[in-house]
C-alpha positions, 0 to 999 in steps of 0.5 A, spaced: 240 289 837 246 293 835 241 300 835 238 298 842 246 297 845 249 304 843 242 308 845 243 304 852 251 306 852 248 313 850 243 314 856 248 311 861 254 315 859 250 321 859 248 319 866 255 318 869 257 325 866 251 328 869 254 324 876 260 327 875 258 334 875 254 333 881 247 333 877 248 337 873 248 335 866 252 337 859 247 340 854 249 333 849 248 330 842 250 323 838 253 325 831 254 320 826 260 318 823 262 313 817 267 310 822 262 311 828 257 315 833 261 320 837 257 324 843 259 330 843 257 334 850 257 342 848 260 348 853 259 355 851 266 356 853 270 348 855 274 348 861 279 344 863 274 341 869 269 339 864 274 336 859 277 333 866 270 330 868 269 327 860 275 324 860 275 321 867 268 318 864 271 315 858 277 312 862 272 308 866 268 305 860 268 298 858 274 297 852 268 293 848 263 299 849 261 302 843 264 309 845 270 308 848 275 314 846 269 317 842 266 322 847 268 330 845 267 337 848 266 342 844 264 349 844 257 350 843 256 352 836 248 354 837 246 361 840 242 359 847 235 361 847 237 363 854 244 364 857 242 364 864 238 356 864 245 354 861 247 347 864 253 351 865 250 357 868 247 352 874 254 349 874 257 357 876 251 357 882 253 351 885 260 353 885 259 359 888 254 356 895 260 352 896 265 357 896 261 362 900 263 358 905 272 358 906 274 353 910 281 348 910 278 344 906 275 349 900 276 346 893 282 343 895 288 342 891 286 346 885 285 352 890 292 355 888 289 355 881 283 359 883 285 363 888 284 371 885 289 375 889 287 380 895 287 388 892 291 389 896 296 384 894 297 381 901 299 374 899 307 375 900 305 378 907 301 373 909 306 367 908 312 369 910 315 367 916 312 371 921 305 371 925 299 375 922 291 377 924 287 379 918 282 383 919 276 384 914 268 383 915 264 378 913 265 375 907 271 380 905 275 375 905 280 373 911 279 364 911 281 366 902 287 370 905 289 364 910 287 359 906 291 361 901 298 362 906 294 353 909 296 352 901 302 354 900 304 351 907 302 345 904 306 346 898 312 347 901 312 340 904 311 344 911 306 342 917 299 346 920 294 346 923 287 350 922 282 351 928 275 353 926 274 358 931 266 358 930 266 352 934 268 355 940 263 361 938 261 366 944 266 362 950 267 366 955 271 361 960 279 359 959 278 352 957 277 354 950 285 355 951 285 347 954 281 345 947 284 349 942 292 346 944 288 340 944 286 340 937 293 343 936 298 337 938 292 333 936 294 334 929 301 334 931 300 326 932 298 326 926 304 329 922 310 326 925 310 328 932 311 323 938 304 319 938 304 316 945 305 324 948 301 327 943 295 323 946 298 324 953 298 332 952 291 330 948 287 327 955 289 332 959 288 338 956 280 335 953 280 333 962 282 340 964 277 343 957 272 340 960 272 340 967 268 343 972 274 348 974 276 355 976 279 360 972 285 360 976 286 352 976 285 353 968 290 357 968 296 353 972 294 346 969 295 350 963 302 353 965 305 346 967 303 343 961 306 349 956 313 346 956 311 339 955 307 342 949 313 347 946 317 340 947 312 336 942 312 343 937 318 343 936 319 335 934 316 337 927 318 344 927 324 347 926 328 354 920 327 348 915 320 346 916 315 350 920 309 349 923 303 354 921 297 355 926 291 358 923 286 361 927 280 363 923 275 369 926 278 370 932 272 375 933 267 371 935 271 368 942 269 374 948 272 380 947 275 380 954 278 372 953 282 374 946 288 377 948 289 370 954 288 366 948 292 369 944 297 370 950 296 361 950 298 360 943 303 364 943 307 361 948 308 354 945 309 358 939 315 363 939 322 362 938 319 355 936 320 355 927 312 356 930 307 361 926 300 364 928 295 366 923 289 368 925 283 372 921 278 377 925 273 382 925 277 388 927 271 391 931 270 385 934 277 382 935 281 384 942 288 381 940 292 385 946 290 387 952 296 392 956 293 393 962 295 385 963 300 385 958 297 379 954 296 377 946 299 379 940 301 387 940 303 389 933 306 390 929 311 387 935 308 380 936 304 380 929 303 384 922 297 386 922 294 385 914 288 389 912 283 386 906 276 391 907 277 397 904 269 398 903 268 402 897 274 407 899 277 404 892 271 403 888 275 401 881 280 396 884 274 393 888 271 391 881 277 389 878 277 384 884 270 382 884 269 381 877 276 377 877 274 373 882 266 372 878 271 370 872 275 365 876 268 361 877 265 363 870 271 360 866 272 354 871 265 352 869 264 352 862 263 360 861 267 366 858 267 371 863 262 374 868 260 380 864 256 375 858 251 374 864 250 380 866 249 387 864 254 393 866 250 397 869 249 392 873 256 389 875 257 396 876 251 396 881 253 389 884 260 392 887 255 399 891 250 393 893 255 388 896 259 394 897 265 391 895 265 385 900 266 379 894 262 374 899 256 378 898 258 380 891 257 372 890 251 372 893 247 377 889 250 375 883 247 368 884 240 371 887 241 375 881 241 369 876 234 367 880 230 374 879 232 374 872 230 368 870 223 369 874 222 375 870 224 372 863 230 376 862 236 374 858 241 377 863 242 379 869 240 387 870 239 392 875 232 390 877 234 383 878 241 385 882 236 391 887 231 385 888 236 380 891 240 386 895 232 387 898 232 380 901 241 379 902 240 385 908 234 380 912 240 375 912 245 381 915 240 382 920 240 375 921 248 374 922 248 380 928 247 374 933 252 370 931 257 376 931 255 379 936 255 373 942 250 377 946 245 381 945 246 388 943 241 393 943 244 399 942 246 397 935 239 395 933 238 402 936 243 406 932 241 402 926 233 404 926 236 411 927 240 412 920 235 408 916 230 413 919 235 419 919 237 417 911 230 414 909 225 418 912 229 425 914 233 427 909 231 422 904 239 420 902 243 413 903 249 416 904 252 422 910 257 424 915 259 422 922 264 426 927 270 422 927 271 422 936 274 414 937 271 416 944 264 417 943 260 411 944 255 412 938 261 412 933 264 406 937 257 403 935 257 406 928 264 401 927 260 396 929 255 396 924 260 398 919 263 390 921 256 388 920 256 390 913 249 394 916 253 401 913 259 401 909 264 406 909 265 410 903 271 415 905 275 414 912 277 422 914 274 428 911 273 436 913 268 439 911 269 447 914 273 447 921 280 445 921 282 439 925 275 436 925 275 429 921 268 426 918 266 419 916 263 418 910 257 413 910 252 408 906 247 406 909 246 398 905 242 398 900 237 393 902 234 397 906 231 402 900 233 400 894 227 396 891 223 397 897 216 402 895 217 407 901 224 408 899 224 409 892 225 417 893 231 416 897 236 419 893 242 414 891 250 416 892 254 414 889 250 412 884 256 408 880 263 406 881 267 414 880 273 416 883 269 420 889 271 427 890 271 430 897 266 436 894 261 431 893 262 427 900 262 434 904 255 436 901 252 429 905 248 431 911 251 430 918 248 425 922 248 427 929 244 422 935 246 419 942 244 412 943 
């Protein structure tokens, strides 16, 4: 009876360490012992989060439970007949879905802890006492960055509040200001603010947000309740203790109704211990309209912070990559990134995801899959092109919710430098007039903030003095694996310092929309 008991207990707390890792169980093992069996659960490289997860497990057992204080994390001592199926590596990818997505609530209070600083180290910037816009495309990082200043808000016993702008996504009208206030003193109510005049503010801002109102009726509802407004922020705010206001992506508010917007918050904001950071695609945001005078004109009313340097510093976007991967890998058992992949591989990761850590993320986990398809043991170039091939119908997909309303001149330009580089001059990479006021480089930025292309130098000349061109790269989706492209020609082919006799050998592309 004695055998069957401490077989069942085996089971049963295997199965709970499994629960505790969302699933995902510990390769693990009864040894035996002249004072007793002990289960031994084996990680290749143990980690604070999996000796956490076993000891919380052990802490919950029964003190008459045979194996009360004999559960043991050790490192694995076999070599894996494959790296890429370990419990470990399934630990990694589900990681890494999950941070895909950052948000006020992304890996709470260990966030500091695995948080990989910007390459650009714009930490102290982004939480000192001043407003900030952060700008990056998709997946460069930008809710990382304001998450980071949310936690270090929260550490330093100060007060916030994060509104999610894709709630609002497309809005054209002005009672998006109506809501977005709402949801601001509503979380002042519920940080000490005066309760009953949080929810009095709270009703009338949701009856003007969705009323059936003029534009101008909005607005002088909005006005005469401003002062009431400050009055409540500045019942919690004060030099000693602020109150932060996170705006995540800006950029996909209407781009005529940003700088009113801003123009709102600001107004309960300044001179008021209150501080603004907010994250936008900087193509697509429209802080500050000088017509009207309204929003945040930098660097007065806000620094501005920049992430996205594309592949303009290719060996500090790997470092930055890589750490991020490693921060991760380490977190869930493993030794660092590169004992799944191979070099050459990595190296193709960073030019595939063109040093955007969120799709670097991505691809290295699509990578996993196709490696594991194809019975290889780590992740190789062949695996990183396939999944490159399939992220960019994803990019194709993320237009529309970027883009509030359809826009046929980027899908035009688009097919025009995939058939310029694929089929004409059978190369990735090429020059374009620097001219602001042009509508085709107008455009041409917006697919750059699109990740469609990526920017490989920002200004060079080529022969006439004073005539700048953009170096560009078309998204390695669109020709790599792909059988009709496989003759374009691949530049850069790894991560070098580019120098400017190369980038002015690259075509020149010339089109009007």
């Amino acid at each position: 009876m004695k055998k069957i008991s401490e077989t069942s207990a085996f089971l049963e707390i295997a199965n709970q360490v499994q629960m505790k890792l969302g699933g995902i169980g510990l390769d693990h093992h009864r040894k035996e012992r002249p004072d007793g069996d002990y289960i031994i659960f084996e990680a290749t490289a143990p980690s604070p989060f999996i000796f956490n997860a076993v000891a919380d497990i052990n802490k919950a057992l029964d003190d008459d439970n045979h194996y009360k204080d004999r559960l043991v994390v050790s490192k694995r001592k076999s070599k894996p007949t494959s790296r890429l199926a370990l419990p470990e590596v399934k630990l990694f990818r589900r990681e890494v879905s999950e941070s895909l997505t950052v948000d006020q609530n992304t890996f709470g209070d260990d966030f500091l802890e695995r948080y990989t600083p910007s390459v650009s180290n714009l930490e102290e910037l982004v939480v000192s006492n001043a407003n900030c816009i952060v700008y990056g495309r998709r997946g460069a990082g930008k809710s990382s960055l304001l998450g980071y200043a949310m936690h270090q808000v929260k550490r330093s016993g100060n007060r916030h509040c994060w509104v999610a702008m894709q709630t609002f996504n497309g809005r054209k009208d002005p009672q998006v200001l109506a809501s977005v206030l709402s949801e601001i003193v509503n979380a002042i109510g519920l940080v000490g603010g005066n309760a009953t005049e949080a929810e009095s503010l709270r009703s009338s801002l949701d009856t003007i947000g969705e009323g059936d109102l003029s534009k101008t009726q909005v607005r002088e509802k909005i006005s005469r309740l401003t002062p009431r407004i400050r009055r409540l922020v500045s019942s919690i705010a004060s030099p000693q203790k602020t109150f932060t206001i996170f705006i995540d992506d800006l950029h996909l508010l209407a781009f005529d109704l940003q700088p009113e917007f801003l123009s709102g918050i600001y107004a309960i904001a300044r001179g008021n211990s209150t501080y603004i950071k907010a994250s936008g695609i900087e193509q697509l945001s429209n802080p500050w309209d000088s017509a009207k005078n309204l929003g945040f004109q930098a660097p007065h009313d806000a620094q501005t912070l920049k992430l996205d340097y594309n592949l303009t510093m290719p060996h500090k976007s790997l470092e930055h990559i890589e750490g991020i991967l490693d921060a991760h890998a380490k977190f869930c058992g493993l030794p660092n990134i590169r004992y799944l992949i191979e070099d050459a591989a990595l190296s193709r990761l960073i030019l595939v995801a063109a040093a955007v850590p969120r799709d670097a993320l991505s691809l290295f986990s699509q990578g996993i899959s196709k490696a594991l398809i194809k019975g290889q043991k780590n992740i190789t170039v062949t695996a990183i092109n396939a999944a490159a091939a399939e992220a960019s119908q994803t990019k194709m997909q993320e237009i529309q919710n970027d883009l509030p309303t359809d826009d046929n001149t980027i899908h035009s330009l688009l097919e025009k430098v995939k058939n310029f580089c694929i089929i004409e001059k059978r190369t990735n990479s090429f020059l374009l007039k620097i001219n602001p006021s042009d509508r085709n480089f107008e455009t041409m930025q917006k697919l750059v903030a699109l990740r469609l292309i990526h920017t490989l130098h920002e200004g060079i000349t080529r022969s006439r003095a004073g005539e700048g061109y953009q170096a560009l790269m078309l998204d390695f989706g669109f020709y790599v694996g792909i059988r009709a492209a496989r003759s374009v020609k691949i530049f850069p082919s790894d991560l070098s310092q580019l120098l400017a006799k190369d980038l002015r050998r690259l075509p020149v592309f010339e089109s009007s929309i």
